[in-house]
C-alpha positions in Angstrom: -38.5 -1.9 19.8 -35.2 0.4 19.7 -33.5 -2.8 20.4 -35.5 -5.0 17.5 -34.5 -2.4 14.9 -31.1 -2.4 15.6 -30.9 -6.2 15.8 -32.9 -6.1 12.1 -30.1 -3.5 10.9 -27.4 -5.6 11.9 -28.1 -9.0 10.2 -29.1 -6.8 7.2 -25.3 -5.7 7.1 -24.0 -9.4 8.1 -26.4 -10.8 5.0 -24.9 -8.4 2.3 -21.5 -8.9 3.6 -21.6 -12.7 3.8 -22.7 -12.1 -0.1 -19.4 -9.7 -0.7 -17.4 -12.3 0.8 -19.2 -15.3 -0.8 -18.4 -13.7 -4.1 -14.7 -12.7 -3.4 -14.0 -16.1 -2.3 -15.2 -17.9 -5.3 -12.8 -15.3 -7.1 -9.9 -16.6 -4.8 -10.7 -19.9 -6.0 -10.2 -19.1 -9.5 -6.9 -17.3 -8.6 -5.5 -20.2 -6.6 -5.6 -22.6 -9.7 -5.2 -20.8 -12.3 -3.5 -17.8 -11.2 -0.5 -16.9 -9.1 0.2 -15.0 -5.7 1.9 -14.7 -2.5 0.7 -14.4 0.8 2.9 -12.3 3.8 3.0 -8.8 4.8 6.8 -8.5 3.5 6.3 -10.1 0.6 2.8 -8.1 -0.2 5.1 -5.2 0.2 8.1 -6.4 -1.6 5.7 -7.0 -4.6 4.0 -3.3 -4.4 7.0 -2.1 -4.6 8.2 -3.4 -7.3 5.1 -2.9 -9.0 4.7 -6.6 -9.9 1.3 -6.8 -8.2 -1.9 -6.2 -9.4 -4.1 -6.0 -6.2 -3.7 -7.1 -2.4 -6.3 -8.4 -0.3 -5.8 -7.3 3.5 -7.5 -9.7 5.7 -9.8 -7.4 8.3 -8.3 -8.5 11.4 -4.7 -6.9 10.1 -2.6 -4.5 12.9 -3.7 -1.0 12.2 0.0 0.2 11.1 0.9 -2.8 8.7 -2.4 -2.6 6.8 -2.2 1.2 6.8 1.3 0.8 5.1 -0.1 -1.5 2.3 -3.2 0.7 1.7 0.0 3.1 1.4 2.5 1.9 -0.9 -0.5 0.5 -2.7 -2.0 4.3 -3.4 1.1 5.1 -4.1 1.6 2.4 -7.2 -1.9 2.7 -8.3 -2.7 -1.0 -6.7 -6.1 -1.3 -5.7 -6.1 -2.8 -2.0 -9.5 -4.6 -0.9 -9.7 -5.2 2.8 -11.1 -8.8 2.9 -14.1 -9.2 5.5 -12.9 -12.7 6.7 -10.3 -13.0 9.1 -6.5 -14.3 8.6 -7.2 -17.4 9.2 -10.3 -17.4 6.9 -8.1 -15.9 4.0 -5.3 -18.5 4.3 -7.5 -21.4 4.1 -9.4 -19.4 0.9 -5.8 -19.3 -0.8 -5.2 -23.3 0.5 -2.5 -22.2 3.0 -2.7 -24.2 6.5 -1.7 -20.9 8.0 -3.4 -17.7 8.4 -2.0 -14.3 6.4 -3.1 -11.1 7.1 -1.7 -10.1 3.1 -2.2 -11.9 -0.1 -0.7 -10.3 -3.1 -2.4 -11.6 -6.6 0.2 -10.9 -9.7 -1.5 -13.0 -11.8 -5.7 -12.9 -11.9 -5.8 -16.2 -13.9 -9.3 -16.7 -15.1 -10.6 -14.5 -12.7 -12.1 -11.5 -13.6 -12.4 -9.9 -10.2 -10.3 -6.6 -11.4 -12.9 -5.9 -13.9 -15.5 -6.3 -11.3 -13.7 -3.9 -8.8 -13.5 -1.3 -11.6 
């Protein structure tokens, strides 16, 4: 029965996070045509930087060091960062890439109001 409850706990978690990502990605839809953004690690960081970003989306299966340096920069600029429960792959085909990104950097919400939502 040890076994049963942990199984039970565990697709609990997978349902409310198949909901968090159902919901982001509809978001990313709205972004993708009406808003703009880039996708890349560099470029993710060029854009914090500058401070021409207004959130980043770090796709979960990112390298420990380079998502640790955009949650960085990005704490630094006030830029919220939201790691993305998907994979890279998952992400790029969300933002209509053919390749996977680790990073997408959203400058421009569009008609999304995803921001508000964070907030």
């Amino acid at each position: 029965t040890q076994s049963t409850g942990t199984t039970l706990n565990f697709l609990k978690k997978m349902a409310g996070s198949k909901k968090d990502v159902d919901g982001i990605r509809a978001h990313l839809k709205v972004i993708k045509k009406s808003g703009s953004f880039v996708c890349g690690i560099k470029q993710a960081q060029e854009e914090i930087v500058k401070n021409a970003t207004k959130l980043v989306l770090i796709a979960s299966n990112c390298p420990k060091t380079e998502s640790s340096s955009i949650k960085y920069y990005g704490m630094l600029n006030r830029i919220h960062t939201i790691i993305y429960k998907g994979n890279s792959i998952e992400l790029g085909n969300v933002m209509g890439k053919t390749f996977p990104t680790y990073c997408v950097s959203i400058q421009d919400m569009g008609e999304s109001n995803l921001l508000e939502k964070l907030r």
